[in-house]
N, C-alpha and C positions, 0 to 999 in steps of 0.2 A: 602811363603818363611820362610824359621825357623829363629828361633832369636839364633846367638852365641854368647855362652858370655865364658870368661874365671875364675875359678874358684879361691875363693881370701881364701887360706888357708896359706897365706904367713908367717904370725909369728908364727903360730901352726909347720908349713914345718920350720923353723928356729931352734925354740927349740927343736925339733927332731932330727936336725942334730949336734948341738949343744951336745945332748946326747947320740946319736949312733956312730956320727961319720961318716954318709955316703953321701953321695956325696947329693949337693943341689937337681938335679934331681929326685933321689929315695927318699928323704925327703918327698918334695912335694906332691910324686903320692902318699905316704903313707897318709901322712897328708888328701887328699882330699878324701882319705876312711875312714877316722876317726883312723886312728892310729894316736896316741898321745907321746906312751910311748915307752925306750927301751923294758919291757918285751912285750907288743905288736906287738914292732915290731920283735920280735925275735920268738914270738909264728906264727908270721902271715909269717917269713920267713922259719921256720923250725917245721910245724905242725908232730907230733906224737902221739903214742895214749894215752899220758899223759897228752893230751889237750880234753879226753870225759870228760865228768863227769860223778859221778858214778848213775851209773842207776837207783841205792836204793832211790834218790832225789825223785823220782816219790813217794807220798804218798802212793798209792798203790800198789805198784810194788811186794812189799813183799806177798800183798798177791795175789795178780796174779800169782807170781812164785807157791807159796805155792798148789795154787789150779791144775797149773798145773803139777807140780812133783806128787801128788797124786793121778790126773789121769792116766801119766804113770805107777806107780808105780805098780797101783791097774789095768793095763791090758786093761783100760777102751777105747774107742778109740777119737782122736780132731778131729774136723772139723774147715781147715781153711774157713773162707772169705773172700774174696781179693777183688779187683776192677779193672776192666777190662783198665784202661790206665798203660802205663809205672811204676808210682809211685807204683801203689796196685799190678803191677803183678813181682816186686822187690820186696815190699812188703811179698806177698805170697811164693813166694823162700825165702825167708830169715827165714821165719818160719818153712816151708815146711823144709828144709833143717837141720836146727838146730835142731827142735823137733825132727825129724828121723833119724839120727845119734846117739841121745841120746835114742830113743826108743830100736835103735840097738844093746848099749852097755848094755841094761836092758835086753838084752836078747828077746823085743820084734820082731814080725814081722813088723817092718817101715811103711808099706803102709797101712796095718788094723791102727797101733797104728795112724799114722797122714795122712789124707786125703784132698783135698781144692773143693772148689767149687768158681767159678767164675759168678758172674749174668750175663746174655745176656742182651747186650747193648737196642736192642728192645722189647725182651719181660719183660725181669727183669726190665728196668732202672738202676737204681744208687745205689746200695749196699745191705747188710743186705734185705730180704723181709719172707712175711708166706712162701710162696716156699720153700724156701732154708731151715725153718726155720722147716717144715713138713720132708724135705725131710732127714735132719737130724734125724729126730726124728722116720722116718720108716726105718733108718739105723742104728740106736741103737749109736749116735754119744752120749757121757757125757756131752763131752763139745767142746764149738763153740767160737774160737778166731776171732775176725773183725781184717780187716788190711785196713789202708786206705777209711776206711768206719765204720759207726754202731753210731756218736754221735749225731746223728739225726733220725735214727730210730725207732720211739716210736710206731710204729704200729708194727713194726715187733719182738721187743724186752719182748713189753707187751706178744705177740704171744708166744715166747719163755718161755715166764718163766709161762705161761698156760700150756705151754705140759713140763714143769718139765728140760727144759737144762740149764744150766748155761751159762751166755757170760761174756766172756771179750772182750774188745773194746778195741782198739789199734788204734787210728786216730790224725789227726792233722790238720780238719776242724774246722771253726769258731764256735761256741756253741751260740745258740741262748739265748738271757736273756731276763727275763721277769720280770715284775715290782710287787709283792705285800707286799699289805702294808706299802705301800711307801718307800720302799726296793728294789733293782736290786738281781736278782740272777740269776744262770746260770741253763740253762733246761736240766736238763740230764736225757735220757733212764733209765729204769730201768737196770740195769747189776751185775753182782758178782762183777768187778773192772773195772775202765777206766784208759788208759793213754792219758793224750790228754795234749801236753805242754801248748795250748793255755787255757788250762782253769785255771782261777786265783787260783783252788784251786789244781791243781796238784803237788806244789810244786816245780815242775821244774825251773833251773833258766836262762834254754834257751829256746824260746817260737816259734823258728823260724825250728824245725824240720821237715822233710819230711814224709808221711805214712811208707816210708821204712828206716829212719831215727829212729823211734817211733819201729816198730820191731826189730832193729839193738839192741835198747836198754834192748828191752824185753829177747833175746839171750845172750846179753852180761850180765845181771844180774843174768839168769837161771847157766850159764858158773861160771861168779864170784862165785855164791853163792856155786858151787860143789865145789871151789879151784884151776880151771885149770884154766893152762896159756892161758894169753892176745892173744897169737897168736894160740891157738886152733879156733878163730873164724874170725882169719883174711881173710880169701879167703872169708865170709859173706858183708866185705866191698866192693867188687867188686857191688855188689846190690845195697847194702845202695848207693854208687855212683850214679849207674845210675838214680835212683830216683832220688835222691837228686839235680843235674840236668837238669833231663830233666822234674820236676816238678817247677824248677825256682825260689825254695827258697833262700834266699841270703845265697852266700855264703864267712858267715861270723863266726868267732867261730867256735862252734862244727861244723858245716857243711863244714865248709872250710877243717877240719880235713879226716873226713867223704871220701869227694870229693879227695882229695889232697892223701891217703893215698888209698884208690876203685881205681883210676889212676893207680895207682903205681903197686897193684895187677894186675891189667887190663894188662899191660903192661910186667909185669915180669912172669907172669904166670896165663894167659886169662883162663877164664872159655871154654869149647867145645865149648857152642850154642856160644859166644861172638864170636870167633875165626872164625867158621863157616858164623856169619852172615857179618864179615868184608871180610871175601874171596870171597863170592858172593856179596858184593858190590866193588873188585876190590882195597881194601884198606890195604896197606900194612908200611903203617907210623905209626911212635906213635899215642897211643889214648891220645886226649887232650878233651878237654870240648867241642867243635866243632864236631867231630866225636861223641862224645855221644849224642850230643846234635839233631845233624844233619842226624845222619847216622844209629846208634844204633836205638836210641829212638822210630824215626817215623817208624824204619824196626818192632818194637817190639808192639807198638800201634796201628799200620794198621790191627793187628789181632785182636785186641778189637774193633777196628771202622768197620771193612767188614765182620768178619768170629767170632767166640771166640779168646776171649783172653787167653785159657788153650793153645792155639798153644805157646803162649810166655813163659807161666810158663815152660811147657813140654820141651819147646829148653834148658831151665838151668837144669832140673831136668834128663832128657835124660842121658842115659847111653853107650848109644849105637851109634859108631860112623859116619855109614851109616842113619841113622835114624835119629839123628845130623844133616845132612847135607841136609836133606829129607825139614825137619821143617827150616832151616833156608832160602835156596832157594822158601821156598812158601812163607816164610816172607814178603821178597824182591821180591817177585812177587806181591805179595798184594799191598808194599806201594807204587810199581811203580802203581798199578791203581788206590792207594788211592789217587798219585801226578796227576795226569790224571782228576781225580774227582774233584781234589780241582780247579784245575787252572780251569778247565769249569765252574764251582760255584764261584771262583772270577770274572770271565771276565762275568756273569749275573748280579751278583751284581752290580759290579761296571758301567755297563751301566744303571740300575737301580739308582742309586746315582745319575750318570750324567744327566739323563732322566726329573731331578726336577730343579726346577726355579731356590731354593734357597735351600740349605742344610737345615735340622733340627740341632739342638744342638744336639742330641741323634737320630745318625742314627736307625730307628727302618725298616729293612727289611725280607719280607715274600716270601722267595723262594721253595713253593711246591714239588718242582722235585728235590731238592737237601736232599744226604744222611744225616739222622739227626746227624750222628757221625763228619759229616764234618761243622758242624753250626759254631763251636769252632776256626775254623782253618780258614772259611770265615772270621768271624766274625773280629780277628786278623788283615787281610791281607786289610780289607778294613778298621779298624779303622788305622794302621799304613798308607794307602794311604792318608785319608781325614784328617786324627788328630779328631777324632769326636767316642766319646764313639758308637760303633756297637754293635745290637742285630739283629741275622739271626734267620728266625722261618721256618721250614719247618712241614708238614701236621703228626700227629702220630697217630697212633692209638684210637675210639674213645673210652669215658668212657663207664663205665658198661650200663648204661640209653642207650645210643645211641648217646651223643652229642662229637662234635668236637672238637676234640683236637690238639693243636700244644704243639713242643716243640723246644724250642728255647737256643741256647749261647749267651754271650754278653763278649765283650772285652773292656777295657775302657785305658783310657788318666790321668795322673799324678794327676789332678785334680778334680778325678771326681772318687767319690769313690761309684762304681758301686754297692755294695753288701748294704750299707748302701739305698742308693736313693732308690733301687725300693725294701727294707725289709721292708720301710713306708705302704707297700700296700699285703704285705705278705698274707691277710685272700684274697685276689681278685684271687691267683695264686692255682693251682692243688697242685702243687710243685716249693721249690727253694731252693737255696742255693750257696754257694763260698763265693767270699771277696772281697778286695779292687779293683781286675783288673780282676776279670771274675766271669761270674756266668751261672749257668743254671737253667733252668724253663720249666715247663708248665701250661698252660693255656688253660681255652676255646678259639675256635678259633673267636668267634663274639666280645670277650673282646680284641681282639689283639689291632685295631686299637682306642680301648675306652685308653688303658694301653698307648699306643705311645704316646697319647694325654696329658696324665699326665704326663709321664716321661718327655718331652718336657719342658711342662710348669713350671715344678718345677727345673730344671736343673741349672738355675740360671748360665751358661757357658756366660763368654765372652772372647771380641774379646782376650785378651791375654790367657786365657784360652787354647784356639783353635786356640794356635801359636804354633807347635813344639818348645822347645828351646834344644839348643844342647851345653852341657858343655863340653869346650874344658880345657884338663889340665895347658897348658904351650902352649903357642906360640915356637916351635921351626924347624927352619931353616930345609930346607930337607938335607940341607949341615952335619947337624950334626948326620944325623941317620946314626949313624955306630955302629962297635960290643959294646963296653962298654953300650948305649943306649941298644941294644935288650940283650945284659946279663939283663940288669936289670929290664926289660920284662920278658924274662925267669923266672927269678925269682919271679915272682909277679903271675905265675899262679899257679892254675887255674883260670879261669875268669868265669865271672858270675853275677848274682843278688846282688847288692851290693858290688862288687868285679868289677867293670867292666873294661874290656881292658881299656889301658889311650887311649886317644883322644888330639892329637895333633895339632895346626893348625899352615897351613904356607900364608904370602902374597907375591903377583904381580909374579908371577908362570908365565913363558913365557912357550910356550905347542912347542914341538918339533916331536909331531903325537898326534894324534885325529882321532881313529878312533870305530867303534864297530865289533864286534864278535861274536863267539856263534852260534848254530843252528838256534836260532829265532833271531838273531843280536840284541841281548838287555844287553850286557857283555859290556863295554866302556872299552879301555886299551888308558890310555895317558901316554904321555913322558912330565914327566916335565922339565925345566932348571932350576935351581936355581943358578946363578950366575955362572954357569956353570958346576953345578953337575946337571948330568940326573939323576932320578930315575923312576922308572916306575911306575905305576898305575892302578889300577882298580875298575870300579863303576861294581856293580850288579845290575841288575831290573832297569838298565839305560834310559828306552825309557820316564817312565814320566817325570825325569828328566831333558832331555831333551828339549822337551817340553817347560817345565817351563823356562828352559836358554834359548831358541830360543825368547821366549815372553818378557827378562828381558833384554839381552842383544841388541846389535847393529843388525840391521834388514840382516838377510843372513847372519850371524857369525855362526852359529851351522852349518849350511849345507856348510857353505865353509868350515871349519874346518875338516869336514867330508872327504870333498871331494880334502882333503890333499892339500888348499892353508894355506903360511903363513900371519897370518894378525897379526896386531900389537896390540894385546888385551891378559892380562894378566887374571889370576883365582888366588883366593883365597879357603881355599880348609880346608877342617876337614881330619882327616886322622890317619888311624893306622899301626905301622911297624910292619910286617910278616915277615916272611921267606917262600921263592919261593924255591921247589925242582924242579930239571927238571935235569935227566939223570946223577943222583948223584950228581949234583953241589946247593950249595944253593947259593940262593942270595936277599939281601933286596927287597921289595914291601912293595908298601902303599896300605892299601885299601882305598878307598875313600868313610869317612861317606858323604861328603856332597860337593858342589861345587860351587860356582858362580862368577861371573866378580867383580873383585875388587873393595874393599870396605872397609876391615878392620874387626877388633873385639871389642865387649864392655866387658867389667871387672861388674861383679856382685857384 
């Protein structure tokens, strides 16, 4: 059962309203994001593009520009490098696009002057490699920009600058540091220039951007530095968005800008492939952070997880509007087998999980038969069921000798900072890499169950540890959710990583239907009372839920409830206002984060 509590930002929420002036409500929700300030709150209610900063911050930027204006200049031809998820193949557009427009107005031919290359999820792995790195170099590429990838490639990088290319690296992965001399310093590839916010020495002074956020910047510098206008590169924020996203960096500061202002584009004037791939999924509502997140995102990654990821670049680069519609339809045919895929590799796992006496601290599971693109995505679904950091390992390819190899994701929990724990052991693994809440690896496969055994024993997880807790903003009445409430919702999006929808909670909820829905009847829709306002409701992924209330509650309440009797048992309930469309009309809905028989909330 998770722990709620409500969150105590009550004199920070005071002196905020005190100097904006807005209603105690919106005070609060601000306050419990860390806004403090009027200018805060005015930059976080009215983001514009006077809220980047300028890109020249990057220490190197100047001369990453410089290197690459001289290649255009001089005729020579780029090779981008992208990375086959959502972020790198935003990423690779946003480059793709920018550079070849300018090659256009130099009079070059666009497709010679800039070209990309994307590594295959199986045979390539994870970014930058010699492949890519030869394959340039038997194509007479000058120079080779990374996107979303390159600040850890030191094999491949060394490679490059043996056969005579130059790279710039453009990423926004954690940089490995290593100790001499009794000194920390950060390990960086050889390159002509890096931008990477995360590294102490780039000079940036927002550290929290996306792969396609980190490109965005690289365009917007190359653009400033010509003299042209800000909004020459605006329809390139439609990109930056969806990365930014559906890679799940908070979105706070520049990214909130990023995200807030990509939306907007999205919306007012959608790219083809974007338009294309919301039609074939039936969707014809505003794009909000939900639809990128939901709809976009996995339509656009299911070609890097099953097929290439050039089908996702190619849907934004496409010119052609039969051809447009060719690529987005296979899209959406992919991720419907990608969703087909995953849900068979959750429903393995998770009887897998069930199958053992007693959970581990650090679920570690080894599913053979499952796609290695989908380790990620299991991996997720089952830490979010148990609350217990997950690693899924599925069979890859063996090394050059002959020996066994697996490659594995892991997804972790608030307190458990997955990329630090198993970097302790870093010379034991083929490969690794990520950060605080997800990582990937490989390893021999006879080391798997030796590594479980450590990461276990060193986890140091307890019982509160491996309690969900759920911060609810404000205790407020369902009585009060009406428009003034969701206006200032509205206004508070977009939602996201550090930004997240508020969380309400209400008690002694008398239930006026209980029932479930849905093709696999795992959708819950209740009617609540609240003193005599109805509002309606609904749980998703409702059956373990379930479940757990049937065990917690009065014996035969869940299945009478069901089975449309009324009994005299109230819920207390976590919960977010939406808007419900249905046949042009909107109307309020809660979604239900969470649910049980009455009890109350505790104050943090």
């Amino acid at each position: 059962m998770a722990d709620w509590y409500i969150k105590n930002h009550r004199q920070e929420a005071k002196r905020l309203k005190e100097e904006t002036g807005m209603s105690s409500l919106a005070s609060l929700l601000l306050a419990n994001r860390g806004i403090r300030t009027y200018e805060e709150a005015k930059t976080y209610f009215s983001p514009d593009l006077s809220g980047l900063h300028d890109p020249y911050l990057f220490k190197q930027m100047e001369l990453a520009v410089s290197a690459i204006m001289d290649t255009l200049s001089s005729g020579l031809p780029i090779r981008i490098i992208g990375d086959y998820d959502q972020d790198g193949v935003a990423a690779t557009t946003i480059l793709v696009k920018g550079l070849r427009s300018l090659a256009r107005e130099m009079g070059e031919d666009p497709f010679r002057a800039v070209s990309y290359a994307i590594p295959d999820r199986i045979t390539d792995g994870y970014g930058i490699n010699r492949r890519l790195v030869d394959q340039a170099k038997e194509e007479g590429v000058a120079l080779i920009i990374t996107c979303d990838n390159g600040i850890a490639a030191f094999d491949a990088l060394d490679h490059a600058r043996e056969v005579g290319i130059p790279v710039i690296i453009t990423d926004h992965h954690q940089i490995e540091e290593v100790e001499e001399g009794g000194e920390v310093r950060e390990k960086v590839p050889p390159c002509l220039a890096f931008l990477n916010p995360h590294s102490k020495e780039s000079g940036y002074p927002f550290p929290d951007l996306c792969g396609a956020g980190v490109a965005f910047k690289l365009i917007q510098a190359i653009y400033q530095g010509l003299g042209e206008d800000p909004a020459r590169i605006r329809p390139l924020l439609a990109y930056a968005c969806l990365g930014t996203i559906c890679d799940v960096v908070p979105l706070q500061g520049e990214n909130r800008v990023l995200a807030s202002l990509g939306l907007a584009v999205i919306n007012e004037s959608p790219d083809p492939g974007i338009s294309a791939l919301l039609r074939y999924n039936s969707w014809d509502k505003e794009v909000d952070t939900y639809v990128v997140g939901f709809i976009i995102g996995p339509a656009i990654n299911s070609s890097g997880r099953l097929m290439t990821a050039r089908l996702g670049v190619e849907l934004f680069l496409e010119e052609d509007p039969e051809t447009i519609d060719a690529y987005a339809e296979e899209l959406v045919a992919l991720n419907n087998e990608r969703k087909e895929m995953t849900r068979a590799g959750v429903e393995k796992a998770t009887n897998l999980v069930r199958s053992k006496n007693d959970l581990d601290q650090v679920l570690v599971l080894y599913l053979p038969e499952v796609h290695e693109s989908l380790c990620g995505l299991i991996a997720g679904r089952i830490k979010d069921l148990f609350y217990r950091p997950c690693l899924v390992f599925t069979d890859a390819e063996e090394d050059g000798e002959g020996e066994a190899l697996v490659k594995g994701s892991g997804r972790s929990i608030e307190a458990y900072n997955i990329f630090e724990a198993l970097d302790r052991h870093r010379e034991d693994y083929v490969a690794f890499g990520g950060h605080a809440m997800a990582c990937g690896m490989s390893l021999y496969k006879k080391d798997l169950d030796r590594m479980g055994k450590i990461w276990n024993q060193e986890a140091g997880l307890g019982p509160e540890d491996l309690t969900p807790r759920i911060g609810l903003d404000v205790a407020l009445p369902l009585s009060m959710v009406k428009a003034p409430v969701m206006r200032i919702l509205d206004h508070m999006a977009p939602f996201g990583a550090n930004n997240p929808k508020p969380i309400f909670g209400a008690k002694n909820l008398n239930v006026r239907q209980f029932r479930l829905v849905g093709k696999n009847k795992t959708v819950l829709q209740v009617r609540f009372d609240d003193q005599g306002t109805l509002v309606n409701g609904v749980l998703f992924q409702a059956d373990e839920k379930l479940k757990s209330l049937a065990q917690e509650g009065p014996e035969g309440a869940i299945d009478d409830l069901l089975a449309g009797k009324d009994l005299p048992v109230t819920f207390d309930i976590c919960y977010q206002p939406g808007w419900n469309e249905f046949q042009g009309k909107k109307t309020i809905q809660i979604k239900l984060v969470d649910i049980r028989f009455s009890q109350g909330f505790s104050r943090s």
